[in-house]
N, C-alpha and C positions, 0 to 999 in steps of 0.2 A: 841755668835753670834750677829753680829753687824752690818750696814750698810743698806744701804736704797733697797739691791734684797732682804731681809730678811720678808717682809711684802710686800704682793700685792696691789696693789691701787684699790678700788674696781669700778664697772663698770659705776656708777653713776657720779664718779669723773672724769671717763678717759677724759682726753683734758679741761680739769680745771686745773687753775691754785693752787697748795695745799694750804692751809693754814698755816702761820709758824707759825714751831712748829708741823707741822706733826709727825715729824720721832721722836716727843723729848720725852721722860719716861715721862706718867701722874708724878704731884707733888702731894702727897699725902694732903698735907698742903695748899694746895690753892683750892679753888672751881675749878670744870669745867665750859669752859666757855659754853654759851648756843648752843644746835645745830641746835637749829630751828625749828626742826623736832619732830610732834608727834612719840615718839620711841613707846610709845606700840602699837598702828596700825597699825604701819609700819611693826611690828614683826606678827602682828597676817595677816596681806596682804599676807606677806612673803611666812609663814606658809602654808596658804588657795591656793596662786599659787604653791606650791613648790619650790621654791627659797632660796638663804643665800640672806642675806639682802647685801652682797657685791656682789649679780649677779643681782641686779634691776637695770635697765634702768633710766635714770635722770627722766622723764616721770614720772614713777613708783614712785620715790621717791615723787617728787615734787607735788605728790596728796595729803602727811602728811604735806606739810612745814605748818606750824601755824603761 
């Protein structure tokens, strides 16, 4: 299963422009680059409203960016 309908863009992204390199296989062998974003409070925000962390609002998100 291949191509770019295959993965939804989650809601925080919609009308941003993606980063390249979106749609590409993590490389095992190279670090991730950084996402900016505290990910465990954002998971535990998530959690606490009921939400997947790909149905937050930019808003939402942009309360972890570090």
């Amino acid at each position: 299963m291949s191509g770019t309908n295959a993965m939804p863009i989650p809601k925080f992204l919609e009308g941003e422009p993606l980063p390249a390199g979106y749609y590409d296989p993590p490389n095992p062998d190279e670090s991730a680059p950084s996402c900016h974003v505290d990910l465990p409070a954002l998971a535990r925000y998530a959690r606490k409203v009921g939400k997947r962390i790909t149905e937050l609002t930019k808003e939402e998100v942009r309360q972890f960016t570090i």
